[in-house]
Structure formats: structure tokens, C-alpha cells
N, C-alpha and C positions, 0 to 999 in steps of 0.2 A: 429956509435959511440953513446954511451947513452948520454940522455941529463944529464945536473948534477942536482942536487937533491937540492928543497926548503930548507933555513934553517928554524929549530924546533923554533920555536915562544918563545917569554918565558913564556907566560901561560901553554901552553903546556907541558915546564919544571916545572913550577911551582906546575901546576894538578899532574902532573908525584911524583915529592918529596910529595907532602903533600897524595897522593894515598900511598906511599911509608911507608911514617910514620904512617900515619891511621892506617895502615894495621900489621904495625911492633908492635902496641901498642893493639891492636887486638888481634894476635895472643899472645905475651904476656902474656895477662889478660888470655887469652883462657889456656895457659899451667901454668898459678899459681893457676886457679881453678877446672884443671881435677889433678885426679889421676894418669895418666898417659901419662905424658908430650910428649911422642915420635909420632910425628906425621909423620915423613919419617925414618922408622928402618934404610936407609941406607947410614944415615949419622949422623956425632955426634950431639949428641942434642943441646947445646949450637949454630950449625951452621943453626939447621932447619929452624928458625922463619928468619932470615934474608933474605935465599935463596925463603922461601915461599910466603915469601912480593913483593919480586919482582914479579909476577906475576899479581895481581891487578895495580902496576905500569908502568907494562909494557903494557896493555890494555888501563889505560890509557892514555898511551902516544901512538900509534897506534889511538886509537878515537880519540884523539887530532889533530893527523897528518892531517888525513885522513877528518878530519872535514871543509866543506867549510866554508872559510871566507868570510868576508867579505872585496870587496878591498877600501883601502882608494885611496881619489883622494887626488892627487897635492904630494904625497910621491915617 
């Protein structure tokens, strides 16, 4: 039987959203100042920058995970 899985920390959630919005505000800026806003032909435009963001947030939340702690004592 697998053991069950640590829960995600809230910095980790934290790192996660603000990677998430970084990245959404980023790519924004990036499609008001090209000419040619489409950066995945195969999907509609409006839904690109959303789904593209998730990807720096999901790294890092992955490094986050993954990242040793430090343990506290007496918790």
C-alpha cells in the first residue's frame, strides 16, 4: 500500500499563485506589445495567457514540494 502523501505547505501555495500571476501579467504585457498576439494557434486567444501561466506555477510548486525543509521541533 502507498504511503499517503505530505501536505503542500502554504508557502509553497503561496510561491505557486504569486508564480502564477507573475507570469499571467507577463505574458499580457508580452501580447499588448507584439503584433501578433497568438502564441498557441490552437487554442483561442483570449484562453492562451491563462493556460501558459500555469506552467511556471506549476514548477513552481513541484520545487516547492520537493524542496527540503527544514523540521521544526516541539510541532
Amino acid at each position: 500500500m502507498a504511503a499517503p502523501s505530505a501536505p503542500i505547505e502554504k508557502k509553497v501555495k503561496a510561491s505557486s499563485a504569486l508564480a502564477y500571476l507573475a507570469s499571467l501579467a507577463g505574458l499580457a504585457i508580452l501580447g499588448a506589445v507584439t503584433d501578433d498576439p497568438s502564441l498557441i494557434s490552437g487554442m483561442p486567444d483570449p484562453l492562451e495567457p491563462f493556460v501558459l501561466a500555469l506552467v511556471p506555477a506549476a514548477a513552481a510548486a513541484i520545487a516547492g514540494w520537493a524542496a527540503p525543509h527544514t523540521p521544526r521541533s516541539g510541532v
